[in-house]
N, C-alpha and C positions, 0 to 999 in steps of 0.2 A: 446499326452497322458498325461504329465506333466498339460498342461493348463485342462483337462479333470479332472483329478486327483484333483487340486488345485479348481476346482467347486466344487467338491462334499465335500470339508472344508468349503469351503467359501458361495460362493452366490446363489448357486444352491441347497442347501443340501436340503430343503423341499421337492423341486422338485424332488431329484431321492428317497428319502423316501417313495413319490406314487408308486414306482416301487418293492420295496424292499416286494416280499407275505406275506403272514401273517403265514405260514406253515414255512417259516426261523424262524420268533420270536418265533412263538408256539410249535416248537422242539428243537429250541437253545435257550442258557443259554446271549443273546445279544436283544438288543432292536433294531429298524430300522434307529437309526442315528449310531449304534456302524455299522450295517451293511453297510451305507454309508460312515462311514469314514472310512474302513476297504479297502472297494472296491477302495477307494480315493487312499489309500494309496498303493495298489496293481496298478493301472493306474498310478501315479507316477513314481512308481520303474521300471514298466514296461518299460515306458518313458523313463526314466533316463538310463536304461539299454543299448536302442536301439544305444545311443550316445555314449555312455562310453565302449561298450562291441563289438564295430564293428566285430567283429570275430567271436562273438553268436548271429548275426542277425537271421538265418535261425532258430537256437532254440527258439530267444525270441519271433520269428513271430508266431511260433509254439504255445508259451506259452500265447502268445495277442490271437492269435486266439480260443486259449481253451477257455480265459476267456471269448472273449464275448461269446460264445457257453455258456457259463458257469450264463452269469447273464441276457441272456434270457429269462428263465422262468418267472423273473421278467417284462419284456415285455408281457409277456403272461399274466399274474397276473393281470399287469395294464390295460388292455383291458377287459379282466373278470370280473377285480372288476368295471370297468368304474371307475378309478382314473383319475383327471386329473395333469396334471403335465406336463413340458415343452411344453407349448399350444395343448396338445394332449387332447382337451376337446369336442372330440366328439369319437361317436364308430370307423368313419370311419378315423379318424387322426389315434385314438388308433392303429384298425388292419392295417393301414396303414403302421405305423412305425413297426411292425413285419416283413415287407419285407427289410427293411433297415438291420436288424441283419446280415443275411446273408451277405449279402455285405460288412460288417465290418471284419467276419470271414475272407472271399474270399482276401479284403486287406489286411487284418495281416501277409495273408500266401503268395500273389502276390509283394506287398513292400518289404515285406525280404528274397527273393529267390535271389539265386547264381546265 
């Protein structure tokens, strides 16, 4: 989650900005790199948490798991709009990687169980 985090600052950030809808900028007061570094910074903590906080695994699994629930739609968005972005440059990569989300949730909550 750290090294996740540390893309969306660094080398990747164009790339999750194809992700980030236009329905976030066009009702929030942030543009889609504030929303990438925002999210960065949310997957860091996240990270950093799971090491540091071994005793609020189950919660932070919990709170990983919202998030990607949470920046999904974004997946959605980029499939809709056909953006490309992390070589997701066809329809069928795009709705491809929509079945990966889930999977991500299902870990968050599978990794940090008692």
């Amino acid at each position: 989650m750290v090294f996740a985090g540390l893309s969306h600052l660094f080398w990747a950030r164009k790339e999750f900005q194809a992700q980030v809808p236009d329905l976030v900028t066009d009702t929030l007061p942030i543009d889609k790199d504030g929303v990438v570094v925002a999210s960065g910074a949310v997957e860091m903590m996240l990270g950093a948490a799971l090491v540091v906080l071994p005793k609020e695994r189950r919660r932070i699994g919990v709170i990983l798991a919202a998030f990607f629930a949470a920046i999904f739609p974004g997946n959605i968005g980029q499939a809709l709009g056909k953006r490309d972005g992390f070589s997701l440059d066809s329809d069928k990569a795009r709705w491809g990687r929509l079945l990966l989300q889930p999977v991500l949730v299902a870990w968050a909550l599978w990794s940090t169980r008692d």
